[in-house]
TORKOL-4160 file (C-alpha; in steps of 0.2 Angstrom, whole numbers, padded with zeros to 4 digits, m for minus):
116
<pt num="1" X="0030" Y="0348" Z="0665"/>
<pt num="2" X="0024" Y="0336" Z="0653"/>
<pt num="3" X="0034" Y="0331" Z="0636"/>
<pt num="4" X="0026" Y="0329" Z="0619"/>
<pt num="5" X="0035" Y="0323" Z="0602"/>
<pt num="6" X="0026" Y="0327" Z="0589"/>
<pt num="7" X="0030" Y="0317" Z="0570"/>
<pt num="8" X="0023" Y="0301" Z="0561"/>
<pt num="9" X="0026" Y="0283" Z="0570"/>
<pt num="10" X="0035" Y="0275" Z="0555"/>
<pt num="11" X="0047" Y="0290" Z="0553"/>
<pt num="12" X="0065" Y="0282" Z="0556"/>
<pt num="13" X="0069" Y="0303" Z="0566"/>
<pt num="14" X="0055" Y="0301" Z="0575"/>
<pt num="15" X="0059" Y="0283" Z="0580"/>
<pt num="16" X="0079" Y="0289" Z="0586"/>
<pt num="17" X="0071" Y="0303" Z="0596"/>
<pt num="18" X="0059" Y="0292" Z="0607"/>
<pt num="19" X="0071" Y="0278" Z="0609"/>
<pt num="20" X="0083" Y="0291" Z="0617"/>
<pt num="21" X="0070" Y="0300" Z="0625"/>
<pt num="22" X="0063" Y="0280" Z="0632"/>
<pt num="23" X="0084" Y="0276" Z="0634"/>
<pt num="24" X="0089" Y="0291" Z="0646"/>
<pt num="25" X="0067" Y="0290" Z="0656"/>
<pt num="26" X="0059" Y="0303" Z="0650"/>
<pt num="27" X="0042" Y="0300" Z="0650"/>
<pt num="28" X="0033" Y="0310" Z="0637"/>
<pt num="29" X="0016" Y="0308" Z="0624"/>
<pt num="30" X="0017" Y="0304" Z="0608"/>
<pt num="31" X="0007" Y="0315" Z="0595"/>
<pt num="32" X="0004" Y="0306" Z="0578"/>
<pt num="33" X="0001" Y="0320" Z="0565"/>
<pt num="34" X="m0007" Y="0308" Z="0552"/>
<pt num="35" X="m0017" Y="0300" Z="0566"/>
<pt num="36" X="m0021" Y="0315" Z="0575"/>
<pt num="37" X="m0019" Y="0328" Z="0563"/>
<pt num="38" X="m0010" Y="0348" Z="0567"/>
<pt num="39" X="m0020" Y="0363" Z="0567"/>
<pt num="40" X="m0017" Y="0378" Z="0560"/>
<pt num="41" X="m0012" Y="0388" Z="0576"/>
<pt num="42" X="0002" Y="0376" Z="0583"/>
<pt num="43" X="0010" Y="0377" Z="0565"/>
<pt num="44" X="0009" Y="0396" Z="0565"/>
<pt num="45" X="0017" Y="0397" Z="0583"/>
<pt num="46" X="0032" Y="0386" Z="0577"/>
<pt num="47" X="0034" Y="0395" Z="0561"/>
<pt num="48" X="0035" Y="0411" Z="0573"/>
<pt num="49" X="0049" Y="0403" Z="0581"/>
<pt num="50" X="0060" Y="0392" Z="0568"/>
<pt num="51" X="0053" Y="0402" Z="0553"/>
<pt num="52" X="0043" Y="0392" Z="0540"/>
<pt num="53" X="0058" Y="0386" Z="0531"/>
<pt num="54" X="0063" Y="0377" Z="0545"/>
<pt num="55" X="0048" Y="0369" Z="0549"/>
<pt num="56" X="0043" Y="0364" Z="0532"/>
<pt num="57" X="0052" Y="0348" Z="0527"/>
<pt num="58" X="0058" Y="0351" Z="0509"/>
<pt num="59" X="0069" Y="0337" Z="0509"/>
<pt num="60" X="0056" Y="0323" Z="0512"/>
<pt num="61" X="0049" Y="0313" Z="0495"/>
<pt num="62" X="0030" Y="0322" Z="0500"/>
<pt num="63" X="0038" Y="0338" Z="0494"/>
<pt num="64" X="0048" Y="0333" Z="0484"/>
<pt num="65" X="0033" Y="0324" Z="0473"/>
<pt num="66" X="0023" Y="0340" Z="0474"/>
<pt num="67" X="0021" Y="0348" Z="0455"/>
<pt num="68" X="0033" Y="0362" Z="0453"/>
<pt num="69" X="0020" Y="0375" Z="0452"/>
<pt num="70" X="0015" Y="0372" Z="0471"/>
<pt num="71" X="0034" Y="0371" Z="0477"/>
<pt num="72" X="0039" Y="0388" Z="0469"/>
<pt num="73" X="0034" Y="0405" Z="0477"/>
<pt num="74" X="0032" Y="0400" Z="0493"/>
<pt num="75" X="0027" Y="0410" Z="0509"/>
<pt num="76" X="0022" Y="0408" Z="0527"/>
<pt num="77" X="0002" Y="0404" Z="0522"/>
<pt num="78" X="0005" Y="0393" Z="0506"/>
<pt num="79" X="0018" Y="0382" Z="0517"/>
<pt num="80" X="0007" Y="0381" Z="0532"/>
<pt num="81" X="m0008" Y="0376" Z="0522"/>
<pt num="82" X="0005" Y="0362" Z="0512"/>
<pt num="83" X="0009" Y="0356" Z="0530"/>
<pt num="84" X="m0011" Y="0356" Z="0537"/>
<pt num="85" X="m0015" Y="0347" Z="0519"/>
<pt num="86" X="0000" Y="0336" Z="0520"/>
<pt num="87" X="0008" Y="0332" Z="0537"/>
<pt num="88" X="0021" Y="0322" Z="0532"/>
<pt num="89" X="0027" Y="0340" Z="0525"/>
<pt num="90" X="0030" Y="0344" Z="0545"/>
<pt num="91" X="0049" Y="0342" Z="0550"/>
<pt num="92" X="0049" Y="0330" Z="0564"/>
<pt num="93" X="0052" Y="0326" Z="0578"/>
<pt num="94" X="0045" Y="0341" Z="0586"/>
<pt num="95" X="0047" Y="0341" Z="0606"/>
<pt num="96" X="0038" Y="0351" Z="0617"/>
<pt num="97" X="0040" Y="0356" Z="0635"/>
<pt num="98" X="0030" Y="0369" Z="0641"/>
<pt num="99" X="0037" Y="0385" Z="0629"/>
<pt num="100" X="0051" Y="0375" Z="0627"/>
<pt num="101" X="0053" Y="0369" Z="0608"/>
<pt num="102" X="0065" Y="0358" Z="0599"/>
<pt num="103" X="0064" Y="0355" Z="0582"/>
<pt num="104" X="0071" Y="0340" Z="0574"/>
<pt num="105" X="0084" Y="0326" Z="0582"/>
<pt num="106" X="0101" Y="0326" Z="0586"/>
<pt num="107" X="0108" Y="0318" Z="0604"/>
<pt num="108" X="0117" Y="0331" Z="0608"/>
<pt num="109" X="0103" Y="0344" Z="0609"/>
<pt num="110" X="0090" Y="0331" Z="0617"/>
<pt num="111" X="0106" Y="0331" Z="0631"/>
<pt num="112" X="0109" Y="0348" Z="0632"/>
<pt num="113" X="0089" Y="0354" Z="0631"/>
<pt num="114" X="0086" Y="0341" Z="0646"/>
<pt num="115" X="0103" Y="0346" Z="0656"/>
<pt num="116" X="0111" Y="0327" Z="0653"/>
């Protein structure tokens, strides 16, 4: 089954999550969102699954900059059109195998997810 981490190329996450993935030989594609861009169905199939709060990354300084009025009141369709409009707004890395989903990075999940 084929392995894809989605995030941005200079996201220091993103970079720990592929030099695992490159450490431990998993082979996998690398999907740039601000190369490639997202759509609008793949974001509302992993809201369905983490929730939007979860996989809109608040913490970042692209939401963080956003004017006060357009961070407050959010739902489901306001966050994913932030994330469509904005993909640096996406929490990263994503991983994807198949219907398996893992959201962000921590080693102990990229072990347990991929039985090490």
């Amino acid at each position: 089954m084929s392995i894809t981490v989605y995030g941005i190329k200079n996201c220091d996450t993103v970079k720990k999550a592929r030099s695992w993935l490159d450490a431990a030989g998993i082979e996998y594609a690398f999907h740039d969102y601000k190369a490639s861009g997202i759509d609008a169905a793949t974001l509302e199939s992993w809201c369905a699954e983490f929730g939007w709060e979860a996989v809109l990354n608040r913490a970042g300084t692209t939401f963080r900059k956003l004017p006060e009025e357009a961070r407050a009141g959010l739902d489901q369709p306001r966050a994913i059109a932030l994330m469509l409009g904005q993909p640096s707004m996406i929490k990263r890395p994503m991983l994807v195998e198949g219907k398996r989903r893992l959201l962000g990075f921590k080693p102990e999940a990229y072990a347990a997810f991929f039985g090490r």
